[in-house]
C-alpha positions in Angstrom: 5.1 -22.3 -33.7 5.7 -19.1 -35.1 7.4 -16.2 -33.3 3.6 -14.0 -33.1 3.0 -17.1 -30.6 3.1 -17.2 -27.0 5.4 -20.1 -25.0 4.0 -18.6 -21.3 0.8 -19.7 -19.7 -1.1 -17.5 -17.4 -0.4 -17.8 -14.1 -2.7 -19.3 -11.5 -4.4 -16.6 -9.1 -4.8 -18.8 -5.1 -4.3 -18.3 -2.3 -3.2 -21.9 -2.0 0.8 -22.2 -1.4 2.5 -22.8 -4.2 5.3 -24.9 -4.8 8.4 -23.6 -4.2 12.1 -23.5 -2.7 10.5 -22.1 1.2 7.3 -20.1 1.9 7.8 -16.7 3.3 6.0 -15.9 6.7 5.1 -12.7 6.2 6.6 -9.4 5.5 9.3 -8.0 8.1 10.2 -4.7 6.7 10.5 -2.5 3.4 13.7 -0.3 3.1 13.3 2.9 1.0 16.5 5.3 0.2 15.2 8.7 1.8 16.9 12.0 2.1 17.7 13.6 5.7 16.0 13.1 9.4 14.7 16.0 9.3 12.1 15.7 6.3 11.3 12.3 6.3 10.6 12.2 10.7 8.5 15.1 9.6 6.2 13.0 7.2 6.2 9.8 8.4 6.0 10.5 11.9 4.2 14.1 12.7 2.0 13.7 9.2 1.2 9.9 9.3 1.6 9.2 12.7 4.0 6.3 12.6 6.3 5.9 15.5 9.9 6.4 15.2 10.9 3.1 17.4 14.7 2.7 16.0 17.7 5.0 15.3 21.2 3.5 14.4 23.6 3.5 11.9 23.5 2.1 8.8 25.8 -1.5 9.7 26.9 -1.2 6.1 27.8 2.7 5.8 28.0 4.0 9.9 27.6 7.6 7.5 24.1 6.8 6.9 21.5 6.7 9.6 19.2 3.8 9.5 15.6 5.2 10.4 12.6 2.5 11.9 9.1 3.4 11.9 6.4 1.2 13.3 3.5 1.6 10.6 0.9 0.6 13.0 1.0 -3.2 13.0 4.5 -3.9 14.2 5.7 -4.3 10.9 8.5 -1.6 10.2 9.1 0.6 7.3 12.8 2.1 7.1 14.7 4.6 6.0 18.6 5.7 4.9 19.3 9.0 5.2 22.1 11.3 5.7 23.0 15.1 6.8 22.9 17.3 3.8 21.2 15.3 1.7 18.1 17.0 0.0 14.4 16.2 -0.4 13.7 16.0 -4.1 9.9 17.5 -4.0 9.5 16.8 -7.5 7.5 14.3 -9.1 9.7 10.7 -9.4 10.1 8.5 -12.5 9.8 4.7 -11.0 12.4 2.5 -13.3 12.0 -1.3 -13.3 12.5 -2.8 -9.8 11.9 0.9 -8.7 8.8 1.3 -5.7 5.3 2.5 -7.4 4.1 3.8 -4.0 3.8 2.3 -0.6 0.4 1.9 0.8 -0.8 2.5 4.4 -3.9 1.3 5.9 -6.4 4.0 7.8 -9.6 3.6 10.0 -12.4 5.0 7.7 -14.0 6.4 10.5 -11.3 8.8 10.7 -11.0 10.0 7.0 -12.5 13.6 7.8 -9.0 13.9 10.3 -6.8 12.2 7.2 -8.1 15.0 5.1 -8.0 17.8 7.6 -4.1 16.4 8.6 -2.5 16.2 5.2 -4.2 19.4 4.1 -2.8 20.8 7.3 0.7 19.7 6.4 0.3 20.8 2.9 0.2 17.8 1.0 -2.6 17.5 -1.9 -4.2 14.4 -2.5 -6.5 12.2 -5.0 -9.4 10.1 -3.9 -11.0 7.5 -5.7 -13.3 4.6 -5.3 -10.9 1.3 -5.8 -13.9 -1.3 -6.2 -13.0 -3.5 -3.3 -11.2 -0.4 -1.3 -11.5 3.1 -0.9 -8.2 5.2 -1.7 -6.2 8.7 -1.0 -3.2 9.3 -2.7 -0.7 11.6 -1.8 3.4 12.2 -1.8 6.0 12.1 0.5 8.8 14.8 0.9 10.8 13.4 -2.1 7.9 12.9 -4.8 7.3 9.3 -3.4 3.4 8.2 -4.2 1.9 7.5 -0.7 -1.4 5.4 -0.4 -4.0 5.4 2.3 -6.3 2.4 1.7 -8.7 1.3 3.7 -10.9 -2.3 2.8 -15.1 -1.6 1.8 -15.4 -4.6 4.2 -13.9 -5.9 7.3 -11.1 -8.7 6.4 -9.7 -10.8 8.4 -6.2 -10.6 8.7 -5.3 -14.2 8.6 -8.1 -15.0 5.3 -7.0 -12.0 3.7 -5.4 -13.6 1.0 -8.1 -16.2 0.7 -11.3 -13.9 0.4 -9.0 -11.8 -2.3 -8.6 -14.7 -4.3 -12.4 -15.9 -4.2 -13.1 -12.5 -5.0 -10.7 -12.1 -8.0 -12.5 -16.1 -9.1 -15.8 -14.2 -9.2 -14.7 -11.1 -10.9 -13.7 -13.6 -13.7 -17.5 -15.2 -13.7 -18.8 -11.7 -13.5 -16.5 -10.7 -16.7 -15.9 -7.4 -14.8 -12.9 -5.3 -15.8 -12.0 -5.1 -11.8 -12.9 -6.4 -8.5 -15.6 -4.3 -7.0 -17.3 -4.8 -3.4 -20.4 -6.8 -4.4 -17.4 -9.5 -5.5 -15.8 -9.2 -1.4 -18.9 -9.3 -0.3 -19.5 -12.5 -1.9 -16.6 -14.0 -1.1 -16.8 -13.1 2.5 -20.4 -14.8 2.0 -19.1 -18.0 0.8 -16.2 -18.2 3.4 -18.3 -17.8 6.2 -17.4 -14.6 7.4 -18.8 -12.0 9.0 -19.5 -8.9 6.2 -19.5 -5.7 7.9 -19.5 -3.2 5.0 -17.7 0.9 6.1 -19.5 3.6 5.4 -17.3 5.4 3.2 -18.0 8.1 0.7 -18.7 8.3 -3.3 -15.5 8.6 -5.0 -14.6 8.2 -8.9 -12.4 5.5 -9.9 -9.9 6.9 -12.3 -6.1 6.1 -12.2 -5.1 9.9 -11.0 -2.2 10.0 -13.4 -0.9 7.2 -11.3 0.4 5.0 -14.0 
């Protein structure tokens, strides 16, 4: 073999458990290093309208405050912040390991009010088309890329992972580039379930300098 030639196989994309040491349940919390109270209650709570449900100390550094917000579903995102410490407003380069952007989900029904709120609050945003979802991009108070998602079809929360399989397996028979809706749709089709499509508007599909 010479060295042009690959030793790594693609991985498989299932939903079926794979082997391995234990099997996670589900996801608990994310933990982001944020700047002061202040700024970030501002955004997270007054612009996207997640409950602040837990104030403490950090339990590792009592000079940090350890901030819980319920994003809607009872999972919690948190925050470390501390007095004095600034919002950085400017745009943020994501090393390796660092977060892309956190995405929230939103009733479409309601995207007229998301528009109207983060206009409101002064935050710009993109919107584009996603194939399978529908998409606004924005930032947080320190440059952090913030993502409003919402599903083209109603999911069920427990075959989530299932239907986005079956639809990545007919993306591949298709030869498309991406998932798009008419691949959920078919894989809610196959699995039995319901397909209630949103009515959500035209959008383009570009990256939006996202990369």
């Amino acid at each position: 073999m010479n060295d042009n030639q690959s030793t790594t196989t693609e991985p498989p994309v299932t939903a079926t458990p794979p082997e391995s040491a234990f099997h996670a349940t589900g996801m608990d919390h994310v933990s982001i290093i944020g700047s002061n109270i202040e700024d970030t209650v501002a955004f997270y709570r007054d612009v996207l309208g997640m409950s602040l449900v837990l104030k403490q100390p950090n339990l590792d550094a009592p000079n940090v405050t350890h901030l819980f917000f319920d994003t809607g579903d009872g999972r919690m995102l948190t925050f470390f912040v501390e007095e004095g410490r600034e919002s950085n407003t400017g745009q943020l380069r994501t090393p390796i390991g660092g977060v892309h952007h956190l995405a929230f989900r939103y009733d479409p029904e309601r995207l007229e009010e998301i528009r109207a709120g983060l206009e409101e609050h002064g935050h710009h945003y993109n919107e584009f088309d996603r194939g399978i979802f529908h998409s606004l991009y924005t930032t947080d108070h320190n440059g952090l890329v913030i993502e409003l998602a919402t599903d083209k079809f109603e999911i069920p929360d427990d075959r989530r992972g299932e239907t986005l399989a079956l639809a990545q397996q007919k993306r591949v028979e298709d030869g498309a580039e991406y998932a798009k809706a008419e691949h959920l749709e078919a894989a809610l089709e196959e699995l039995g379930l319901p397909v209630e499509r949103k009515t959500l508007p035209e959008a383009q599909s570009g990256a939006g300098g996202l990369g």
